[in-house]
Jmol script that loads the backbone (N, CA, C; Angstrom):
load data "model"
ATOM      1  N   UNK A   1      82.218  87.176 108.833  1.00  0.00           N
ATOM      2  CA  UNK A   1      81.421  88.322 108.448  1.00  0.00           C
ATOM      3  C   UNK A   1      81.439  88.446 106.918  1.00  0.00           C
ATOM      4  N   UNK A   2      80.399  88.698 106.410  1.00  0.00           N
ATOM      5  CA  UNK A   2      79.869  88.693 104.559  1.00  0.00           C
ATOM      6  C   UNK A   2      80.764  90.054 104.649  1.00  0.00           C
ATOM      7  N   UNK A   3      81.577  89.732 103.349  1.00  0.00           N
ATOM      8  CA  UNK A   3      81.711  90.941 102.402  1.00  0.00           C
ATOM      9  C   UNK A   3      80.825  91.859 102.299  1.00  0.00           C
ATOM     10  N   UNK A   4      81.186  93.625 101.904  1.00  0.00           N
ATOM     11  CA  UNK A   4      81.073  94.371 101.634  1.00  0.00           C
ATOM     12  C   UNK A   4      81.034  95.218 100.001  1.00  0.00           C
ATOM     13  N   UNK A   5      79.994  95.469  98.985  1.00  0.00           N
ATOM     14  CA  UNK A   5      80.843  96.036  97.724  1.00  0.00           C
ATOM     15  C   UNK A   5      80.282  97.125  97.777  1.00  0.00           C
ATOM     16  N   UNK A   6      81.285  98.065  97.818  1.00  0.00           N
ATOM     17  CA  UNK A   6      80.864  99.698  97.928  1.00  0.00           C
ATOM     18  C   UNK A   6      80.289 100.229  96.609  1.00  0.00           C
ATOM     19  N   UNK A   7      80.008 101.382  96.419  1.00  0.00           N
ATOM     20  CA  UNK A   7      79.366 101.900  95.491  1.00  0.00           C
ATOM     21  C   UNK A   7      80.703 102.012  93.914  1.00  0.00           C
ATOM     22  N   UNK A   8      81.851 101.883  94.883  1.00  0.00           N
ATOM     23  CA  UNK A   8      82.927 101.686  94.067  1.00  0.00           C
ATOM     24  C   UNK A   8      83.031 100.767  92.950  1.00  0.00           C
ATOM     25  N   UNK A   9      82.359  99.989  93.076  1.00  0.00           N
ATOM     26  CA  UNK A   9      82.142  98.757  91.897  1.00  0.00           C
ATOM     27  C   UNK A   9      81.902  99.342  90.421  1.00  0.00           C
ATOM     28  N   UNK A  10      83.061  98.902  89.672  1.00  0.00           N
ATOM     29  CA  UNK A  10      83.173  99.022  88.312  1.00  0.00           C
ATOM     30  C   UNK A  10      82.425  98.073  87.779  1.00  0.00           C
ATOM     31  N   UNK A  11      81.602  97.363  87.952  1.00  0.00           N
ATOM     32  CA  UNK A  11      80.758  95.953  87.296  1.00  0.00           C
ATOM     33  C   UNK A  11      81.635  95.278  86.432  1.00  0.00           C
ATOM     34  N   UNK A  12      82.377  94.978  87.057  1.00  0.00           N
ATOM     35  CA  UNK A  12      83.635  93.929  86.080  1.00  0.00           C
ATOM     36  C   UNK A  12      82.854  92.733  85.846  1.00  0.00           C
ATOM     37  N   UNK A  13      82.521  92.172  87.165  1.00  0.00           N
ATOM     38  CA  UNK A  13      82.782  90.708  87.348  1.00  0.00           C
ATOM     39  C   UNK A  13      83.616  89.458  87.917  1.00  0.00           C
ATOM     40  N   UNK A  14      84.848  90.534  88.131  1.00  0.00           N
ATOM     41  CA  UNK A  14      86.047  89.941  88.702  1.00  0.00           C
ATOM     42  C   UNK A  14      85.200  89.397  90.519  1.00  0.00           C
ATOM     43  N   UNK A  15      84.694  89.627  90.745  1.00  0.00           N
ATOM     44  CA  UNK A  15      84.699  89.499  92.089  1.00  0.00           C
ATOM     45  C   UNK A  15      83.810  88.171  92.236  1.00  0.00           C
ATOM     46  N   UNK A  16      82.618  87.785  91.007  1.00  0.00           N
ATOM     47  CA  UNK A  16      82.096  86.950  90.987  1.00  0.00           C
ATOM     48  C   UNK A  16      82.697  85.724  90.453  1.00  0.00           C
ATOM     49  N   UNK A  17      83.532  86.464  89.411  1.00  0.00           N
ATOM     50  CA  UNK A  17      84.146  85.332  89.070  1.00  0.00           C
ATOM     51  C   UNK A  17      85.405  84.056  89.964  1.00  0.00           C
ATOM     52  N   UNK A  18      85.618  85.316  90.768  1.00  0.00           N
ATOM     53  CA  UNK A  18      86.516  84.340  91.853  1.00  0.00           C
ATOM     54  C   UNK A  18      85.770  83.852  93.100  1.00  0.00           C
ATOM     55  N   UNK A  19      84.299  83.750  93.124  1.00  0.00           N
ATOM     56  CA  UNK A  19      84.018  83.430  94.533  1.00  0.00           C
ATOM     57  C   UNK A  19      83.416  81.942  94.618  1.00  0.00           C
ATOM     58  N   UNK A  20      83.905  81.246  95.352  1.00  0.00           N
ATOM     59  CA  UNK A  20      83.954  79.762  94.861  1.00  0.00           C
ATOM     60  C   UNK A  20      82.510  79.330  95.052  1.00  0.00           C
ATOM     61  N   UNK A  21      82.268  79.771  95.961  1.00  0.00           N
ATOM     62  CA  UNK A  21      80.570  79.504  96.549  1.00  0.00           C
ATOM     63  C   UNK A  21      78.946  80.565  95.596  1.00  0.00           C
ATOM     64  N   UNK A  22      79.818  80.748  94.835  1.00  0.00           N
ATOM     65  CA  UNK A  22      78.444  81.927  94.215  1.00  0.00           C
ATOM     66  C   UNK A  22      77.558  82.654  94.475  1.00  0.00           C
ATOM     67  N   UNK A  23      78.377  83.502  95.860  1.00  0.00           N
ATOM     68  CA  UNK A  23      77.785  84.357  96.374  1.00  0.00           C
ATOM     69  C   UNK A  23      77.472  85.913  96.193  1.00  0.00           C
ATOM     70  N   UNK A  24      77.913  85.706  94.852  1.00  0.00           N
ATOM     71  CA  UNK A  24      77.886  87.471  94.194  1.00  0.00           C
ATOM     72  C   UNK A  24      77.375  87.289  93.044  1.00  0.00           C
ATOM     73  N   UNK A  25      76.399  88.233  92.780  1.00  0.00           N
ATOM     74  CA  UNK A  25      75.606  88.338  91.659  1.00  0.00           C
ATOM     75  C   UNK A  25      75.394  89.794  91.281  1.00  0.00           C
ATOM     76  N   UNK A  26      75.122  90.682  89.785  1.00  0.00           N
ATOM     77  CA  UNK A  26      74.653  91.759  89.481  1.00  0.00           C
ATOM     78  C   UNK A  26      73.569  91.922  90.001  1.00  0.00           C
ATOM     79  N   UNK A  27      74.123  93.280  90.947  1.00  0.00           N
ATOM     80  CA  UNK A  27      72.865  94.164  91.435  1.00  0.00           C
ATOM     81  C   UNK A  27      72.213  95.145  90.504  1.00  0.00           C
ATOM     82  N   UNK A  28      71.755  96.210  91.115  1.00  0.00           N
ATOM     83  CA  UNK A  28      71.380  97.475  90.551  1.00  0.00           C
ATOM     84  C   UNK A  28      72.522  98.425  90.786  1.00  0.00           C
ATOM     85  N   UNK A  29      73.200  98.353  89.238  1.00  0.00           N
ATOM     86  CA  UNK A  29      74.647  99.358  89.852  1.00  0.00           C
ATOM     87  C   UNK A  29      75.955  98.688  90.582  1.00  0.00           C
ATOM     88  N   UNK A  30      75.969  97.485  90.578  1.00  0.00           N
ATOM     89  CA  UNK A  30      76.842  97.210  91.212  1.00  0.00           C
ATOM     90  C   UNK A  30      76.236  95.809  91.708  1.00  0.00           C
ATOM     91  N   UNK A  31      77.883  94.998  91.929  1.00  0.00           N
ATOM     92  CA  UNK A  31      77.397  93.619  92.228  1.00  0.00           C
ATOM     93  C   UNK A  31      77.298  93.458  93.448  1.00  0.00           C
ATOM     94  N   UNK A  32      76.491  92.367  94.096  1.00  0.00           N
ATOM     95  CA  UNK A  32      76.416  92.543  95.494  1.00  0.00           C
ATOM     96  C   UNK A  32      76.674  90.770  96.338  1.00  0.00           C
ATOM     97  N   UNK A  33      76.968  90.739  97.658  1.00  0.00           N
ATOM     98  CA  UNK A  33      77.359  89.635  98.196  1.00  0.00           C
ATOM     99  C   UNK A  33      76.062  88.709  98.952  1.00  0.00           C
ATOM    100  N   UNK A  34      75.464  87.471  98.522  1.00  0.00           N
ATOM    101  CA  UNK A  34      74.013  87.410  99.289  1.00  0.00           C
ATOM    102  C   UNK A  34      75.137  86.440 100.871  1.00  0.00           C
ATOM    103  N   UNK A  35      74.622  87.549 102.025  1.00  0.00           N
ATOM    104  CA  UNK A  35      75.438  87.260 103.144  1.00  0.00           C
ATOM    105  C   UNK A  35      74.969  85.725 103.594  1.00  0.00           C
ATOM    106  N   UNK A  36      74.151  85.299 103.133  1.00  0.00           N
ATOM    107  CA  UNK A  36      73.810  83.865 103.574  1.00  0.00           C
ATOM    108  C   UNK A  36      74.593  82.589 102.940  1.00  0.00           C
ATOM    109  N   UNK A  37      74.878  83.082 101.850  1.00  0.00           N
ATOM    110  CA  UNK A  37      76.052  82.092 101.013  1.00  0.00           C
ATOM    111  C   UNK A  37      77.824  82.069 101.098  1.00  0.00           C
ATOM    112  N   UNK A  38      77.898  83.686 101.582  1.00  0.00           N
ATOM    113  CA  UNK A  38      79.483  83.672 101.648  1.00  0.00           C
ATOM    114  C   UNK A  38      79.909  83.272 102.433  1.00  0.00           C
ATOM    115  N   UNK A  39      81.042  82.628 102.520  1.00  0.00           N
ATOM    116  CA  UNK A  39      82.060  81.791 103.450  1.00  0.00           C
ATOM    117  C   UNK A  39      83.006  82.642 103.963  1.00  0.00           C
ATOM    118  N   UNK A  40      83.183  84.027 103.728  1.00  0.00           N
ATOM    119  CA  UNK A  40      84.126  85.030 104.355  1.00  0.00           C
ATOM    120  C   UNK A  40      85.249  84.702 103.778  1.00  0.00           C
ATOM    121  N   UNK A  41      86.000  84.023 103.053  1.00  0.00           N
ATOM    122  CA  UNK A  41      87.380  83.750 102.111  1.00  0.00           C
ATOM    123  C   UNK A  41      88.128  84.815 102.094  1.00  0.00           C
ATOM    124  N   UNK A  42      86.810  85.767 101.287  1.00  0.00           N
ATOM    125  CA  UNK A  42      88.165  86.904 100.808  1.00  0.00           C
ATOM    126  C   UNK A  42      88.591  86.706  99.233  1.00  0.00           C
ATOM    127  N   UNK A  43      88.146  85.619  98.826  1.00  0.00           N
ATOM    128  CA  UNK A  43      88.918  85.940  97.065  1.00  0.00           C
ATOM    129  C   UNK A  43      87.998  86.804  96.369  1.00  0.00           C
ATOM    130  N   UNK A  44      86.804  87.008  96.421  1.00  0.00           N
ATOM    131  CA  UNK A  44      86.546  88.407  96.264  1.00  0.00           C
ATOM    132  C   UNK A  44      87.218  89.163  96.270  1.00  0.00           C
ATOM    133  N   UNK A  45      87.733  90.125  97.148  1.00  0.00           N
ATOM    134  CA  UNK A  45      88.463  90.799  97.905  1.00  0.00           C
ATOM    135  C   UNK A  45      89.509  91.380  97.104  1.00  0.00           C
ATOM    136  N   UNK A  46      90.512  89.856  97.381  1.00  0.00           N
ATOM    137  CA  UNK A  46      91.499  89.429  96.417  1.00  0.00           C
ATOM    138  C   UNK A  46      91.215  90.044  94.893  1.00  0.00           C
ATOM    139  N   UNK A  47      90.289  89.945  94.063  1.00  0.00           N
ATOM    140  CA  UNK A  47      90.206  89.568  93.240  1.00  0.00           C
ATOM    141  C   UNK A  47      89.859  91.326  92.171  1.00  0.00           C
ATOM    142  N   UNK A  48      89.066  92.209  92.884  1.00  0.00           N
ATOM    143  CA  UNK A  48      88.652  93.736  92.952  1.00  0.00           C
ATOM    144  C   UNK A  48      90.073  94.169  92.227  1.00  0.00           C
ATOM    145  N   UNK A  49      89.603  94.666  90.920  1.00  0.00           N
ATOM    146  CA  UNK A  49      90.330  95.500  90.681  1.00  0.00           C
ATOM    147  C   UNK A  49      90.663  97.010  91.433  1.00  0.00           C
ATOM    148  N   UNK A  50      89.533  97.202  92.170  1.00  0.00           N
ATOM    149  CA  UNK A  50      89.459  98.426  92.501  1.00  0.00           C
ATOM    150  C   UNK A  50      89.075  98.884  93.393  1.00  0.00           C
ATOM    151  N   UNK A  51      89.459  97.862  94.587  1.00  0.00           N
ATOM    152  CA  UNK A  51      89.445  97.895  95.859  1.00  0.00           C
ATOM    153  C   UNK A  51      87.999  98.178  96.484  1.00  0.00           C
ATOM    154  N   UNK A  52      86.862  97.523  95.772  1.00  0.00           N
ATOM    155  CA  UNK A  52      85.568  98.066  96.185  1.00  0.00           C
ATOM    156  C   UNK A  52      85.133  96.962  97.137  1.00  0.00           C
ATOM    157  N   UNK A  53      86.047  95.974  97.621  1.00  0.00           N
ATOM    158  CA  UNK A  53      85.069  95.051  98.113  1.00  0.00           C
ATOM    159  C   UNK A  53      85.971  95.045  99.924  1.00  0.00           C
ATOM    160  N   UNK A  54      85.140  95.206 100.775  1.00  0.00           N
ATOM    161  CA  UNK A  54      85.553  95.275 102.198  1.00  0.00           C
ATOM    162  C   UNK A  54      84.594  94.036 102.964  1.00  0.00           C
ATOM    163  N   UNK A  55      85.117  93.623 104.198  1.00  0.00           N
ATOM    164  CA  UNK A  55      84.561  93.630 105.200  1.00  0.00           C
ATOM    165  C   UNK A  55      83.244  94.456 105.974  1.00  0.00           C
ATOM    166  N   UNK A  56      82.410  94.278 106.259  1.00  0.00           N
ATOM    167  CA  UNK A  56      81.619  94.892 106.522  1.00  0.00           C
ATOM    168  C   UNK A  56      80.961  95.082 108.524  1.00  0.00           C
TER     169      UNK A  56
END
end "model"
wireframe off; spacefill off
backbone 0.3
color backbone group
């Protein structure tokens, strides 16, 4: 199941920067996961300073 990034997203970058497959990119307001590319890993996840990124 694709990741989740809540409205919680500080637009770091951290989350893109750890996702091996390049499945996160700047949204509007916040970065978002394209569910067709993610592999479900989790270093996203991992990676959230600020706990914005879930399961969905």
């Amino acid at each position: 199941m694709p990741r989740f990034i809540s409205d919680e997203c500080i637009m770091c970058g951290a989350c893109a920067d750890t996702c091996p497959v390049g499945a996160i990119s700047e949204g509007d307001g916040k970065f978002v996961v394209d569910p067709e590319q993610c592999i479900d890993c989790g270093a996203c996840q991992d990676g959230c300073p600020v706990a914005a990124i879930s399961e969905q």
